[in-house]
DSSP file (Angstrom, degrees, kcal/mol; ACC not computed):
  #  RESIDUE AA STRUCTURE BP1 BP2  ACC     N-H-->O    O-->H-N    N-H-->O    O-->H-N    TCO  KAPPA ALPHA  PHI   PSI    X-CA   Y-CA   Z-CA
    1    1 A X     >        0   0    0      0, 0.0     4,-0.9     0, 0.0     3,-0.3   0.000 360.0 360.0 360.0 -35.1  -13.7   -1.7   -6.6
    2    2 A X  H  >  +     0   0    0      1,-0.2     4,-2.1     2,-0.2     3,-0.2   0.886 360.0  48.8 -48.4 -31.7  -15.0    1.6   -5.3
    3    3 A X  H  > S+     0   0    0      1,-0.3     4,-2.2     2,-0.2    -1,-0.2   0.696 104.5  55.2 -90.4 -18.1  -13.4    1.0   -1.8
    4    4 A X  H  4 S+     0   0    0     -3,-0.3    -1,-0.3     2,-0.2    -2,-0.2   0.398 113.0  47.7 -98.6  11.3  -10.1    0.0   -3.3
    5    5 A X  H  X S+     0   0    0     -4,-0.9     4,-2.1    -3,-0.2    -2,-0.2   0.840 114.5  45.7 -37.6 -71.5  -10.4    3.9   -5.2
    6    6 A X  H  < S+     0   0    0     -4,-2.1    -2,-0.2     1,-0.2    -3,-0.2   0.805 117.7  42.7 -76.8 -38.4  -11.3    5.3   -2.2
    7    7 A X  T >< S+     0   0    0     -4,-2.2     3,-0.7     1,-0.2     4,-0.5   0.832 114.7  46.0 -43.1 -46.1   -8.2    3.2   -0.3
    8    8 A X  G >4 S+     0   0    0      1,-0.2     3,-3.3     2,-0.2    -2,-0.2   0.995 113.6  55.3 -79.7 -58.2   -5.4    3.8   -3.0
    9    9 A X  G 3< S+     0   0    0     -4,-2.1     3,-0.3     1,-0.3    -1,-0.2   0.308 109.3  50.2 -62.4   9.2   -6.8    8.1   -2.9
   10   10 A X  G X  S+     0   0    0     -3,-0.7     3,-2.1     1,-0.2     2,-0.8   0.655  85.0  75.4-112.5 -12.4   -6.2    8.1    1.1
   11   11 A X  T <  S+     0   0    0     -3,-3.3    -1,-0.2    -4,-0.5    -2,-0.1   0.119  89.4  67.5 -89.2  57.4   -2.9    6.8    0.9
   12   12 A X  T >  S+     0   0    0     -2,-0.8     3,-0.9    -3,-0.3    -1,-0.3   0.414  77.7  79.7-103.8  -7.5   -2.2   10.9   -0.4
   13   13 A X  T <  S+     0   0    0     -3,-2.1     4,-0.4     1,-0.4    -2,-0.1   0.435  82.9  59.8-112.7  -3.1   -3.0   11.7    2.7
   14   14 A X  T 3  S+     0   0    0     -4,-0.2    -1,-0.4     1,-0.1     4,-0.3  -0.021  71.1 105.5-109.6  39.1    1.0   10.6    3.8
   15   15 A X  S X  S+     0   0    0     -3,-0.9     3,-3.7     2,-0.2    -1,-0.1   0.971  81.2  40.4 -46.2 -75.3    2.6   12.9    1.7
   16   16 A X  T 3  S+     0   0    0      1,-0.4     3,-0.3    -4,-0.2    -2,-0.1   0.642 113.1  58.3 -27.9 -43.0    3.5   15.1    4.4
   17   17 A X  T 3  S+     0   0    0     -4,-0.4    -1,-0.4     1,-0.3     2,-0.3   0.529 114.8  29.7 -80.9 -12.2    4.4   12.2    6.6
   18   18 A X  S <  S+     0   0    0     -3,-3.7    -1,-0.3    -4,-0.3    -2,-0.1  -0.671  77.2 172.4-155.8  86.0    7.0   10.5    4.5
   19   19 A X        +     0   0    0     -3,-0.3    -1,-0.1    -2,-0.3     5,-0.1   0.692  48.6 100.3 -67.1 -20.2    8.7   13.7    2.4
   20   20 A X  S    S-     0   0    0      1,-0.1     4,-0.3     3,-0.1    -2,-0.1  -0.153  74.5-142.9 -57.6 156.5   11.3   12.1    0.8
   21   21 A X  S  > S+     0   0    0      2,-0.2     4,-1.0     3,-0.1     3,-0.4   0.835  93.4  47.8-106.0 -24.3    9.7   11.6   -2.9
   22   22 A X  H >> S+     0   0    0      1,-0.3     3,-2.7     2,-0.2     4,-2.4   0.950 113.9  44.2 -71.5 -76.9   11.3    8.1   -3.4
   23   23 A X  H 3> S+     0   0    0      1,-0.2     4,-2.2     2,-0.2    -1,-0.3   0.677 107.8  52.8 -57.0  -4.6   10.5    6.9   -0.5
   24   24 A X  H 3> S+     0   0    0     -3,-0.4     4,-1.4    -4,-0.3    -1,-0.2   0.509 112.1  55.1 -86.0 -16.5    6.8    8.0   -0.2
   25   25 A X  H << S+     0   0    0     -3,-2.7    -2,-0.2    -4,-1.0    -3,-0.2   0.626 106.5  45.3 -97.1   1.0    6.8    6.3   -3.6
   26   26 A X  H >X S+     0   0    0     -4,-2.4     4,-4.0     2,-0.2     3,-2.2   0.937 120.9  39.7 -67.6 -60.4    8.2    3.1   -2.0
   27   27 A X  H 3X>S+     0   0    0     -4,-2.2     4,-2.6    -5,-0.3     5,-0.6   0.902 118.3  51.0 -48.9 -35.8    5.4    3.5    1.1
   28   28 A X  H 3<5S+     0   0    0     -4,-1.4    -1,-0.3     2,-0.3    -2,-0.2   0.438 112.8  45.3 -73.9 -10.4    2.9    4.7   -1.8
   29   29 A X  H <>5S+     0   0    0     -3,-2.2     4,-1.9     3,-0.1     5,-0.3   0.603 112.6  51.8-114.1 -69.2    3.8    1.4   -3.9
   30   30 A X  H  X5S+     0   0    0     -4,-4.0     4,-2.6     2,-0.2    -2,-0.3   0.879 108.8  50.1 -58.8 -27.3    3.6   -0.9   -0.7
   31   31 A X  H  X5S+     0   0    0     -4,-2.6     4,-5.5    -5,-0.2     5,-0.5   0.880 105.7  51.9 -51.2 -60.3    0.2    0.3    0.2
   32   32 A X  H  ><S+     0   0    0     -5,-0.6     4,-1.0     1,-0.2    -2,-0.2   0.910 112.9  47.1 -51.0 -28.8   -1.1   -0.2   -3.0
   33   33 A X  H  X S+     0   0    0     -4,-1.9     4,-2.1     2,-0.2    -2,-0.2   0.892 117.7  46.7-100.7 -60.7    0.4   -4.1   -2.7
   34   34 A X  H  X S+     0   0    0     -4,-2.6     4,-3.5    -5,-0.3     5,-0.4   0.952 111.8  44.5 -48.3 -55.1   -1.2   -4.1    0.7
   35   35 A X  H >X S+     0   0    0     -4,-5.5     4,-3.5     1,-0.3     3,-0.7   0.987 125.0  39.5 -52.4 -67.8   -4.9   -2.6   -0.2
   36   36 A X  H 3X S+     0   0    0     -4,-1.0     4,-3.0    -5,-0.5    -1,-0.3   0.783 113.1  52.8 -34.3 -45.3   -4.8   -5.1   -3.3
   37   37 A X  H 3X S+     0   0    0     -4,-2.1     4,-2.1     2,-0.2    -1,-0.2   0.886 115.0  42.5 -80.4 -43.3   -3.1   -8.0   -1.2
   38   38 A X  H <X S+     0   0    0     -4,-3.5     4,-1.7    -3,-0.7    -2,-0.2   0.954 114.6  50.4 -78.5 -59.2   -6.3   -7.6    1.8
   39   39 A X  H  <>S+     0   0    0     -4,-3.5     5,-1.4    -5,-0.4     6,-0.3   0.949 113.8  46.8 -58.5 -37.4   -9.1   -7.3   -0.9
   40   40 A X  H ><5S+     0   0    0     -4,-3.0     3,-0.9     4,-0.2    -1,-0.2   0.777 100.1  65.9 -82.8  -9.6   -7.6  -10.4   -2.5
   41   41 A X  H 3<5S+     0   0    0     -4,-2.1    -1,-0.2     1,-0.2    -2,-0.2   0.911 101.8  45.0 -22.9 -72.4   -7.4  -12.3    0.6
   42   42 A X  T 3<5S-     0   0    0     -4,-1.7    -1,-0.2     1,-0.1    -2,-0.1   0.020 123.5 -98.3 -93.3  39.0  -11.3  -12.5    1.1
   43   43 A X  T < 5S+     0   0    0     -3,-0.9    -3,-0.2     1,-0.2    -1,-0.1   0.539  97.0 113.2  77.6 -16.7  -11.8  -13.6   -2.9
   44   44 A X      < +     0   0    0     -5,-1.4     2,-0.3     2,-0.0    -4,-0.2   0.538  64.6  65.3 -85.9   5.3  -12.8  -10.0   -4.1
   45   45 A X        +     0   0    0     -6,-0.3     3,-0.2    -5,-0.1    -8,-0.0  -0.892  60.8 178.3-129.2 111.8   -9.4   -9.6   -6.3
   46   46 A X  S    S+     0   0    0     -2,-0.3     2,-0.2     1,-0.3     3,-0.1   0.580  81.1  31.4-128.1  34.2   -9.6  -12.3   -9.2
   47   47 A X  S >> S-     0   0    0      1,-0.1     4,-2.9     0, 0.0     3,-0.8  -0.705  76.8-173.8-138.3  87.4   -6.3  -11.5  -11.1
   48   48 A X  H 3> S+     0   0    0     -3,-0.2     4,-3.4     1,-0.2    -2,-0.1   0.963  88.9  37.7 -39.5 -61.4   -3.8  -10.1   -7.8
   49   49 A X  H 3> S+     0   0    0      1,-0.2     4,-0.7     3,-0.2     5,-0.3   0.432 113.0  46.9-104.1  20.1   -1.3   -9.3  -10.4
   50   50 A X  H <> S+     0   0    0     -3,-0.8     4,-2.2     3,-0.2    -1,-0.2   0.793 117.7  49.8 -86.6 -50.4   -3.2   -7.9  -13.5
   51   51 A X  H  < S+     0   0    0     -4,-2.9     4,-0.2     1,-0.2     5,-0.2   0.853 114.4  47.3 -18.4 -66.7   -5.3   -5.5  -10.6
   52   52 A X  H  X S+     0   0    0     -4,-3.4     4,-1.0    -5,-0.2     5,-0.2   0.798 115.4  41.0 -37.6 -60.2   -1.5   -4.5   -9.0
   53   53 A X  H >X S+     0   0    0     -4,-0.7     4,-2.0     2,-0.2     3,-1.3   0.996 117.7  52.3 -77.5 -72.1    0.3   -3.5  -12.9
   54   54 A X  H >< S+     0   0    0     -4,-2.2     3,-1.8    -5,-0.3     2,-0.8  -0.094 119.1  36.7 -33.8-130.8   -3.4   -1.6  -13.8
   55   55 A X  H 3> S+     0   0    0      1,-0.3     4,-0.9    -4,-0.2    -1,-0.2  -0.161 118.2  46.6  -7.9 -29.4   -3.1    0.4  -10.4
   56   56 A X  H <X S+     0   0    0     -3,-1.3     4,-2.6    -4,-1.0    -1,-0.3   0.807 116.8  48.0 -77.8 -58.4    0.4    1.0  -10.3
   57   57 A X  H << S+     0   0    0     -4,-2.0    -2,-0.2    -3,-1.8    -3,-0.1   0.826 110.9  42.0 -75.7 -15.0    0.2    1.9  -13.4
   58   58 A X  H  4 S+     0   0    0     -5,-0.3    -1,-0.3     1,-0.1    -2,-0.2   0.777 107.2  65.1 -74.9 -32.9   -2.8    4.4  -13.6
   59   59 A X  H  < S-     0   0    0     -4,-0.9    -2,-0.2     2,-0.1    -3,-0.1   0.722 111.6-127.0 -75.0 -23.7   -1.5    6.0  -10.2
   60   60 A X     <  +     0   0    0     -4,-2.6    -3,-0.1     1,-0.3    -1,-0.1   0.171  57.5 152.4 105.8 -13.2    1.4    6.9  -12.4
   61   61 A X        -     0   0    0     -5,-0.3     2,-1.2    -6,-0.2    -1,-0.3  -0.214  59.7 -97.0 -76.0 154.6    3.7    5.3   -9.9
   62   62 A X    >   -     0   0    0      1,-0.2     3,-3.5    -3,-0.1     4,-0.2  -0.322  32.6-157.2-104.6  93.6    7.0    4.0  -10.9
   63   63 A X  T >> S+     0   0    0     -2,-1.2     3,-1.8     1,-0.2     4,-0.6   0.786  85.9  79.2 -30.2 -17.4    6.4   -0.1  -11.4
   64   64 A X  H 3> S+     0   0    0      1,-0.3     4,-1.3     2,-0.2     3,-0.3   0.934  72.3  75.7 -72.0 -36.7   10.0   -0.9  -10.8
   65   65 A X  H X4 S+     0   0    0     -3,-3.5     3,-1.7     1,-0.2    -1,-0.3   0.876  88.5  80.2 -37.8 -17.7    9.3   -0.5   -6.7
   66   66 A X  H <4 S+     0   0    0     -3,-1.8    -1,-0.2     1,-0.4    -2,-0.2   0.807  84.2  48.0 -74.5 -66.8    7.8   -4.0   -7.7
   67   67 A X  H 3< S+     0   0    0     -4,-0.6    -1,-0.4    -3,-0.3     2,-0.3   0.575  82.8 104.6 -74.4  -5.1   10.6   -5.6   -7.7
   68   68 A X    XX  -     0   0    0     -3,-1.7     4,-1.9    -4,-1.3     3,-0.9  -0.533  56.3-157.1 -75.0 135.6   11.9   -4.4   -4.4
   69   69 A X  H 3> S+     0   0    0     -2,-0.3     4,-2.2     1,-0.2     5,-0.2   0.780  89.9  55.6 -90.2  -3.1   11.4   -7.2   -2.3
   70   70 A X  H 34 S+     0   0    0      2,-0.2     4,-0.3     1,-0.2    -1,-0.2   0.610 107.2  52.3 -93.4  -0.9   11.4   -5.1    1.1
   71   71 A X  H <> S+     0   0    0     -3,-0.9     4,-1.6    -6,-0.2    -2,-0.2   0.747 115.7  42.7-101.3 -21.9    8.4   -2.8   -0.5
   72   72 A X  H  X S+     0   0    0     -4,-1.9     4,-1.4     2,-0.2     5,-0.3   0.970 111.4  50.6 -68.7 -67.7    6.5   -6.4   -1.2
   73   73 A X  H  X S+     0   0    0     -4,-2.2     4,-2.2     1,-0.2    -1,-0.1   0.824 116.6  48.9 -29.4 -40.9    7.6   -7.7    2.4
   74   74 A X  H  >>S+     0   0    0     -4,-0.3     4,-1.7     2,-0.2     5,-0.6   0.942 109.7  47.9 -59.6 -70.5    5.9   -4.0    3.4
   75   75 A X  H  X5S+     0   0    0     -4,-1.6     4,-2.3     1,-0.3     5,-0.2   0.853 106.3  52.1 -68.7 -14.7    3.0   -4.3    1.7
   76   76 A X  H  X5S+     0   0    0     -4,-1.4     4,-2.2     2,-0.2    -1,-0.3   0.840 109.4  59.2 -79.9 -35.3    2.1   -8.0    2.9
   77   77 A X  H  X5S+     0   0    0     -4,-2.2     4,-1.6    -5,-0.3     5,-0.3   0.974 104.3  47.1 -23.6 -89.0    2.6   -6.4    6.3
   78   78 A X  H  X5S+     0   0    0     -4,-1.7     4,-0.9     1,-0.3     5,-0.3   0.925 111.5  48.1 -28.1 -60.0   -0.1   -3.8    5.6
   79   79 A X  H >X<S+     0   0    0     -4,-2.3     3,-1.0    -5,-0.6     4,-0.9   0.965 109.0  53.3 -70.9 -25.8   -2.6   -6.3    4.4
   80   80 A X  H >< S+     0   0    0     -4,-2.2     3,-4.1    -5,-0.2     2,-0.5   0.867 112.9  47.9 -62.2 -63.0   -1.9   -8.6    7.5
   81   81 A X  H 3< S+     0   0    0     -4,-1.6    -1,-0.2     1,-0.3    -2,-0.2   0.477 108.0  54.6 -57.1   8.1   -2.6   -5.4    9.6
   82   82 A X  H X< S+     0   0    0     -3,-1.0     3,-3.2    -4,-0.9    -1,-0.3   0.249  80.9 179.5 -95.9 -13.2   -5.6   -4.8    7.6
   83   83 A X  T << S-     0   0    0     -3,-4.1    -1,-0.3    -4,-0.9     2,-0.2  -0.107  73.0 -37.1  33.6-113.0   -6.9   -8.3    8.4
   84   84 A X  T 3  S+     0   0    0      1,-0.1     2,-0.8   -43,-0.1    -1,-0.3  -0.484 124.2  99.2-116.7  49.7  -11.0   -8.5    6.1
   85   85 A X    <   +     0   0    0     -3,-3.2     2,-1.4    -2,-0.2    -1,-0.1  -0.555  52.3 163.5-135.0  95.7  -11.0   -4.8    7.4
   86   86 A X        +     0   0    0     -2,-0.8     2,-0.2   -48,-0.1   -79,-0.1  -0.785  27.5 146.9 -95.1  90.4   -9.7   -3.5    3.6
   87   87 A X        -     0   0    0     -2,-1.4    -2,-0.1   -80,-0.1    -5,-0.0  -0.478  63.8-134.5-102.4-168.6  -10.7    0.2    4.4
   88   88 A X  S  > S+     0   0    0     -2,-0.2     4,-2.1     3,-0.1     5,-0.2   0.458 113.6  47.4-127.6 -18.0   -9.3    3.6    3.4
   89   89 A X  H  > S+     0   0    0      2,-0.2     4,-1.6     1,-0.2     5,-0.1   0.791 110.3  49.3-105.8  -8.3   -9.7    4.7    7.2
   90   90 A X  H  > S+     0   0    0      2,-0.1     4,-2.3     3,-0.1    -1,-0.2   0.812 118.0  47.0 -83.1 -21.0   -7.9    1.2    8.8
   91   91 A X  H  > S+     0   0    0      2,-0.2     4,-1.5     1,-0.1     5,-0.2   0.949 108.0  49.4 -71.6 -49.9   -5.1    2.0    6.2
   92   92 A X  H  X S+     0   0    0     -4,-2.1     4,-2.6     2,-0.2    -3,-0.1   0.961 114.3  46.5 -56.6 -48.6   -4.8    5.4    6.9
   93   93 A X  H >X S+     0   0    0     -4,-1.6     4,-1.3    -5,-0.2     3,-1.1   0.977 116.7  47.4 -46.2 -63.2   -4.6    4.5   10.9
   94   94 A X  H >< S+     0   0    0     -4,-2.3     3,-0.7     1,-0.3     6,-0.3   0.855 113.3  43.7 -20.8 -70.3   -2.0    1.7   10.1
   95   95 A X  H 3< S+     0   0    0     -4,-1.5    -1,-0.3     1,-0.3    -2,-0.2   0.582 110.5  55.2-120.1 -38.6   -0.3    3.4    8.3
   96   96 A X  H << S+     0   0    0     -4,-2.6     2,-0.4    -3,-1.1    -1,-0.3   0.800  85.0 117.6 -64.3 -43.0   -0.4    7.0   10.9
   97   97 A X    X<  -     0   0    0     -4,-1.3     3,-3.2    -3,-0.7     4,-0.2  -0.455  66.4-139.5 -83.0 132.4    0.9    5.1   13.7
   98   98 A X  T 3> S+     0   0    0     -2,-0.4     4,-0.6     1,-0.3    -1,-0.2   0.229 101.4  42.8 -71.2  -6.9    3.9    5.6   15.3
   99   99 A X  T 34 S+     0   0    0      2,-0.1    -1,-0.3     3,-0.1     5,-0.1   0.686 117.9  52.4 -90.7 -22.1    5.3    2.2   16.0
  100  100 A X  T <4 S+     0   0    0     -3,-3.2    -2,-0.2    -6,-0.3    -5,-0.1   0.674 104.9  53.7 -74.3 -27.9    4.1    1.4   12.3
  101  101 A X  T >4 S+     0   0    0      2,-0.2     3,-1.9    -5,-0.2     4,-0.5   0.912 107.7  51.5 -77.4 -51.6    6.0    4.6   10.7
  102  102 A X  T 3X S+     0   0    0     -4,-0.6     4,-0.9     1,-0.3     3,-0.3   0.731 108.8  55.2 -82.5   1.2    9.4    3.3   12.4
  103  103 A X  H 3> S+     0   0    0      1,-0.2     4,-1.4     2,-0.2    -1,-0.3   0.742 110.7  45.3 -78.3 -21.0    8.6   -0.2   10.7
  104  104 A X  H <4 S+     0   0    0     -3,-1.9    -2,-0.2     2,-0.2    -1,-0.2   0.220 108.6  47.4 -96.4   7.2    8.5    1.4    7.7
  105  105 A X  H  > S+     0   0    0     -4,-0.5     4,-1.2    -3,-0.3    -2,-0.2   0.503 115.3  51.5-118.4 -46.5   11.5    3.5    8.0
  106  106 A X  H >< S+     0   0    0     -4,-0.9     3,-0.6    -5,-0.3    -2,-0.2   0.955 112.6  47.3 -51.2 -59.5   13.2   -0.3    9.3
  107  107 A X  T 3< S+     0   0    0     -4,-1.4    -1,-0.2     1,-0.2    -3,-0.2   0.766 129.6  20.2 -80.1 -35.1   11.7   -2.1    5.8
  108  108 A X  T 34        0   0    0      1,-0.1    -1,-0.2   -37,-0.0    -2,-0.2   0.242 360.0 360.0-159.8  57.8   13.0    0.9    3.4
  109  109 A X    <<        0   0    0     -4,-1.2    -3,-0.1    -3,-0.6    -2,-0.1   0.240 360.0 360.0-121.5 360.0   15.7    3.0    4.7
């Protein structure tokens, strides 16, 4: 659980990169759906969607992105491109790179 702290506290680190506040809270929603999605992947998650509604909801971030199905489609992205490597610094890379930003601009603009 510590590493999915330290995961969900790096994705702050794209403020800058995706200013719009709605949409940073889309990317910021789909991360969170990703980190969660890779840690329950390899067994370490054993309720996916109690984890998701906690975390969403402690992060303060606005559950309804939930239902968008192109910020779930996003975040199952992420965790495939996280493959077993559920880190805060393979998310941050992902997540920095420039063919990856204009997939994410594709998925929720």
């Amino acid at each position: 659980m510590r590493i999915l702290v330290t995961l969900l506290c790096s994705i702050f680190v794209l403020k800058p990169l995706y200013a719009d506040s709605l949409f940073y809270e889309k990317v910021k929603v789909a991360a969170t759906v990703g980190g969660i999605l890779c840690f329950s992947n390899q067994g370490l998650v054993p309720d996916f969607n109690e984890l998701l509604n906690e975390t969403i909801k402690n992060n303060g971030d606005n559950p309804d992105h939930l239902s968008d199905k192109n910020v779930l489609r996003l975040g199952e992205l992420i965790a495939e491109k996280l493959g077993n490597r559920c880190t805060d610094q393979n998310l941050q890379r992902i997540l920095l790179d420039e063919d990856f930003k204009n997939t994410v601009m594709q998925f929720l603009m």
